[in-house]
N, C-alpha and C positions, 0 to 999 in steps of 0.2 A: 915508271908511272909519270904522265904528264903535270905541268904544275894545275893547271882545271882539274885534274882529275883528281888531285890533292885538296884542293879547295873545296869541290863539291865532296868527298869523303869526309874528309874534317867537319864538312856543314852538319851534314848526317848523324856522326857520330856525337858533335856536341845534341843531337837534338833527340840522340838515343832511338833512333829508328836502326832497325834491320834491314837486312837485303830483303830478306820475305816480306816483313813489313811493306818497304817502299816498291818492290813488285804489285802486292798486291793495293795497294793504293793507287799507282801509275799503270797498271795492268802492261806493263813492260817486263816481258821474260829477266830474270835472274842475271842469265850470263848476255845480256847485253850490258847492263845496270855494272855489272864487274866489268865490263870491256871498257866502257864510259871511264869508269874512275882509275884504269890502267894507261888511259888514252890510245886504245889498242882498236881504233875506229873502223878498219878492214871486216872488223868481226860484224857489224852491223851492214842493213840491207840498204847502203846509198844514202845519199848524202841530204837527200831529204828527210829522210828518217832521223839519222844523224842531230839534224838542229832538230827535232819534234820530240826524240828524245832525250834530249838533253834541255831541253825548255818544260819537261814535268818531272824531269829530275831536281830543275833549279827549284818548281811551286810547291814541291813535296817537299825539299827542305828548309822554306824559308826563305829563299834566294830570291834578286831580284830576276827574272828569266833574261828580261834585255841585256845587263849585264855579261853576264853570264854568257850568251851568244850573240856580241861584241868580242869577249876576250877570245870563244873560239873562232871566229873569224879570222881573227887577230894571228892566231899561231895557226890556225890551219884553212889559209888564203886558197888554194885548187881545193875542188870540191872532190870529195872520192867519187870514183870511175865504174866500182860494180854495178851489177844490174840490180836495180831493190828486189829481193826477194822476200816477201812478207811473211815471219815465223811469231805467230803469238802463240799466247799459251792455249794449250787446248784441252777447251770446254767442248762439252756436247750440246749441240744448237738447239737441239728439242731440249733441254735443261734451262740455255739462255733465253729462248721465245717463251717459252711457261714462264719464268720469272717477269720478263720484259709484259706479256699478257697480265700475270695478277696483277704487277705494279701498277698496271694503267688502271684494270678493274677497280681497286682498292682506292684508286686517287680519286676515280669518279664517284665510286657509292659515298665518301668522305665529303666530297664536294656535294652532292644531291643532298647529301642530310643536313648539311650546314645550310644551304637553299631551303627546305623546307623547316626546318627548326628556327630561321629568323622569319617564315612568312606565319609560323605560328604564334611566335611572341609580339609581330604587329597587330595579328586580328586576335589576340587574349586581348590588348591594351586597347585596342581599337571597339570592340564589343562592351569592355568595361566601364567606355567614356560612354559611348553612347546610351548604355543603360542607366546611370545616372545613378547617383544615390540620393533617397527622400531625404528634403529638408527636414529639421528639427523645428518643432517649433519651441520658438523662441520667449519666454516668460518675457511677459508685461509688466515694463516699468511704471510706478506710480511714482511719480513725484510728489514730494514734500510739501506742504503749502509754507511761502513764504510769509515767516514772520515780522509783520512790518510794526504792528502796534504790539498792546496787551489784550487784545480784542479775539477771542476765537472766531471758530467760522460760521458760527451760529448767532455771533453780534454780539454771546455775553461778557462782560468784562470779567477778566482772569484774575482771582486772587493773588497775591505776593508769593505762596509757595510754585502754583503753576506756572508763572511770569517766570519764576529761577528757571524753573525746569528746560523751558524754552531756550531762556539764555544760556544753559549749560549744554546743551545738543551741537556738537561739533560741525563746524561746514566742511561737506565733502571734499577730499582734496583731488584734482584731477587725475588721472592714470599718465606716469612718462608713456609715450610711443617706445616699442622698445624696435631700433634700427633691423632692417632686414638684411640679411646675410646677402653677402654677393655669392653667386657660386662660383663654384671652382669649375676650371673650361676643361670639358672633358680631353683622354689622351687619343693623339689620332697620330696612327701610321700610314704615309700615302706611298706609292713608287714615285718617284721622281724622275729619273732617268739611267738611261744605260750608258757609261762611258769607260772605255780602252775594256770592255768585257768585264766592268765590274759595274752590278743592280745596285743601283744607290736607291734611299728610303729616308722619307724625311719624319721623324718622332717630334711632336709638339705636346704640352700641356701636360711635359714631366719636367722634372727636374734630375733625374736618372735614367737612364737603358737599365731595364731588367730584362737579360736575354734565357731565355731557358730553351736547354738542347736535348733530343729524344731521341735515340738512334732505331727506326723502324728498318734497319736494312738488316744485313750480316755482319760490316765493319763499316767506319767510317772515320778517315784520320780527319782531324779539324784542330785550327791554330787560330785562337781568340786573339786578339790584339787591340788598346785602345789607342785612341788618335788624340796628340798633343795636339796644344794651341799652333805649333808652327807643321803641322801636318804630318809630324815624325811619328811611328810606331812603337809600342812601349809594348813586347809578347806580354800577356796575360797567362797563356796555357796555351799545348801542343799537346793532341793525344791521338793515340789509337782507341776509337770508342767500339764494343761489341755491341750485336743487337739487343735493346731495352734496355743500356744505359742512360744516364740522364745528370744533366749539370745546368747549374744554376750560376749569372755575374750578374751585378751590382756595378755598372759600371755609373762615374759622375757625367763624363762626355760623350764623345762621340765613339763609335768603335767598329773594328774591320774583320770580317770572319774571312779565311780563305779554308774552303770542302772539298774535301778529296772525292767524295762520291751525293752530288746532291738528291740523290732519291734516295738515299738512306737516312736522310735528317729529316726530322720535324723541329721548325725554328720557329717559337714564339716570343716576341718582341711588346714587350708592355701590355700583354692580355691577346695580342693579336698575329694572328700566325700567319706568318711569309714562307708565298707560295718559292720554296729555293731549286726547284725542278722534279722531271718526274723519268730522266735518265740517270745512270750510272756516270756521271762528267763528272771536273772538276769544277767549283762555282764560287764566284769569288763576290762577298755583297758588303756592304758599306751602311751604317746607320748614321744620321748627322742630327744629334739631338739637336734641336733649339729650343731653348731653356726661353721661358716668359720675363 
């Protein structure tokens, strides 16, 4: 067994995946996946293959990939000489085009409803201003007549009992203003950009990521991870999720998903769901809170 091939094994098993497991996550037959980690490279179709397989070997477990194919470079300099012969596993193509057809179907009617469901709640709020609600009316104040003498308002002079009464009628005291609330700025998720194949996403007007995950496929492996101040990774959770599983983080900062199959996840992020793909790939997205 090569030392790569020790290193990517060890990865695996601390991280408790299986050979079937990381198969099926990397849709890399079985006995290539054991040739990998024996260093027994002959077995595999060419030297292309070779680093492409061992670069979803390295994402499936955690590993940096560049690494990872630097050190095989490293120990194996000539590139192997077979002719690539291409052995995946075999599925029936009417099986994968059906699946590949709903998916897309399913993404669209998801997407048209969300389209019409915000153009409804503009014209409810939009009809509502415009139809107005009637003013109240408003009772009529009468004001007090100010007492300057002993004299009412009919000229006659006020007895000594009446005269108290006057003076004992308290002056109105003014109402405080009571301060207006400032609001709170709503949460907005934008994309930002795409860099080295990872979707970055900018979250403002929280002071946490709340990411919640839905697995709408068959399986979907995913490895949470939040991002320190100096950019380093801290894993949160790695898992194998089944379809209509579902999990919930509280993260304080910033944080890094890397997806083994992004058309099997439904990822919403602070109330707002990121579009993370509508193939079977791996997907790799990035949130960068900025806190107010």
């Amino acid at each position: 067994m090569s030392e790569l091939g020790n290193i990517l094994r060890k990865a695996r098993l601390d991280q408790k995946i299986s050979l079937d497991d990381l198969q099926e996550v990397t849709k890399i037959r079985k006995r290539y996946l054991e040739a990998i980690e024996e260093g027994n490279y002959k077995v595999l179709p060419g030297s292309f293959y070779v680093r492409a397989f061992i670069k979803s070997y390295a994402e499936a477990v955690g590993m940096d990939p560049t690494e990872v194919l630097n050190m095989y470079q490293t120990t194996n300099p000539s590139p192997v000489t077979e002719q690539p012969v291409v052995e995946t596993i075999r599925t029936k193509r009417k099986s994968v085009r059906n699946t590949e057809k709903m998916s897309r179907w399913a993404s669209s009617v998801m997407f048209i409803c969300f389209i019409l469901l915000i153009f409804g709640i503009v014209y409810y709020y939009t009809y509502k201003n415009a139809k107005g609600t009637p003013a109240e009316d408003k009772p009529s104040q009468t004001q007090s007549p100010k007492i300057t003498d002993s004299t009412n308002p009919g000229g006659t002079k006020l007895n000594s009992a009446t005269e108290a009464t006057y003076a004992a009628t308290p002056t109105p005291i003014p109402a405080t203003p009571v301060p207006t609330p400032t609001p709170t700025p709503a949460v907005q998720v934008k994309y930002s950009s795409n860099e080295k194949g990872v979707d970055n996403y900018t979250v403002t007007g929280s002071d946490k990521l709340n990411v919640q995950l839905k697995i709408i496929g068959s399986q979907c492996w995913i490895q949470v991870n939040a991002l320190k101040a100096d950019n380093s990774k801290e894993m949160l959770k790695q898992k194998l999720y089944s379809n209509g599983d579902t999990d919930t983080f509280e993260i304080d900062g910033s944080a890094y998903l890397s997806v083994g199959a992004a058309s099997a996840l439904e990822l919403t992020v602070n109330g707002t769901v990121i579009p993370v793909g509508d193939t079977p790939n791996p997907k790799k997205v990035q949130l960068n809170l900025q806190k107010s």
